[in-house]
TORSEBA-47117 format. One line per field, with one value per residue (C-alpha): residue number from 1; y, z, x; residue in one letter. Coordinates in nm, 3 decimals, always signed. Example, Ala and Ser with C-alpha at 12.3 -4.5 7.8 and 13.67 -1.06 7.14 Angstrom:
<sites>
num = 1|2
v = -0.450|-0.106
w = +0.780|+0.714
u = +1.230|+1.367
residu = a|s
</sites>
This chain:
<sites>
num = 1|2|3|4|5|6|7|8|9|10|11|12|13|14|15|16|17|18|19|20|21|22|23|24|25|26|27|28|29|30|31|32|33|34|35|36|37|38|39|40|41|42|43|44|45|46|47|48|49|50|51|52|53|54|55|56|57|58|59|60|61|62|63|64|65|66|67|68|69|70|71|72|73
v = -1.966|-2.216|-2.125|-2.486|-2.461|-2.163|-2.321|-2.633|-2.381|-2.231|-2.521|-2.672|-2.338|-2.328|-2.588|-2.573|-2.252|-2.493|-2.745|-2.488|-2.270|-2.607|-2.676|-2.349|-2.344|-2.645|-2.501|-2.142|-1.900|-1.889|-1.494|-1.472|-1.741|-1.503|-1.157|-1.309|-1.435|-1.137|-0.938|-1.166|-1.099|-0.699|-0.716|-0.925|-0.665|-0.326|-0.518|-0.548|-0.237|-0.011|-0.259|-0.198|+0.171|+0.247|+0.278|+0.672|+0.671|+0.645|+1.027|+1.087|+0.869|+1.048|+1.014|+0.848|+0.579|+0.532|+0.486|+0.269|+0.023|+0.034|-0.089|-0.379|-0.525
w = -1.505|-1.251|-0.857|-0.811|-1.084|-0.948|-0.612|-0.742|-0.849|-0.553|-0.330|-0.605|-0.628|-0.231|-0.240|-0.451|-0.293|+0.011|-0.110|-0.308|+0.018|+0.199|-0.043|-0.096|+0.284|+0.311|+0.285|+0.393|+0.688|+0.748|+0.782|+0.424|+0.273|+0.395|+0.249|-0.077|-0.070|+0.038|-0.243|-0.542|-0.373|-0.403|-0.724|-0.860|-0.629|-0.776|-1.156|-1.111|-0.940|-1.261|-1.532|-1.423|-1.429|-1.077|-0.982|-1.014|-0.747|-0.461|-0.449|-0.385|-0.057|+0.253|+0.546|+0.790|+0.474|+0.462|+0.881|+0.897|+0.596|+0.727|+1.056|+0.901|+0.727
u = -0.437|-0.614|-0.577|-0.482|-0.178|-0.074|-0.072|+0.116|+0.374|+0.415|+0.451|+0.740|+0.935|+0.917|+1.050|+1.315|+1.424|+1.452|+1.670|+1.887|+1.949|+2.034|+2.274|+2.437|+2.473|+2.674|+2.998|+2.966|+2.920|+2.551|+2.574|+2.732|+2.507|+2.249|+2.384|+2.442|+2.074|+1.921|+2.128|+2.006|+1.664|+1.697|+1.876|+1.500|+1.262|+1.456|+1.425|+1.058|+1.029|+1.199|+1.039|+0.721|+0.797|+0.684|+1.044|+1.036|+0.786|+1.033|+1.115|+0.765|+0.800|+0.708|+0.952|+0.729|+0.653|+1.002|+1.033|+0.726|+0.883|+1.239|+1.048|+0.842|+1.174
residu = x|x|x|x|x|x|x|x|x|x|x|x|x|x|x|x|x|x|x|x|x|x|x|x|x|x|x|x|x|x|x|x|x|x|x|x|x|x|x|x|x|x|x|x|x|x|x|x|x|x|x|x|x|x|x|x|x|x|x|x|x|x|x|x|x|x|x|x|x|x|x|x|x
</sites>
């Protein structure tokens, strides 16, 4: 696929992910707005994470790994 497609795409789908959080904001608590978007978020990451199969891989996760990724989020 083209760069400049792909870059199309992103731009629309940020986009939409703007207006949609705008909207789904209008009526709630910021904080919970936020939870339940984070939570769709991780629900997506952990799908991708098993259907790619590399979702085994977390035993193997050293404990600094672990301290120096909790730290970055």
């Amino acid at each position: 696929m083209n760069w400049k497609i792909c870059a199309l795409m992103s731009a629309a789908f940020a986009a939409l992910t703007a207006i949609f959080g705008k909207l789904g904001v209008k009526d709630v608590n910021s904080n919970l707005a936020t939870a339940i978007r984070v939570t769709v978020i991780l629900i997506f990451a952990w799908g991708i994470a098993f259907g790619t199969g590399v979702g085994g891989q977390i035993r193997k996760i050293h404990g600094w790994t672990w301290a120096y990724l909790a730290w970055s989020g």
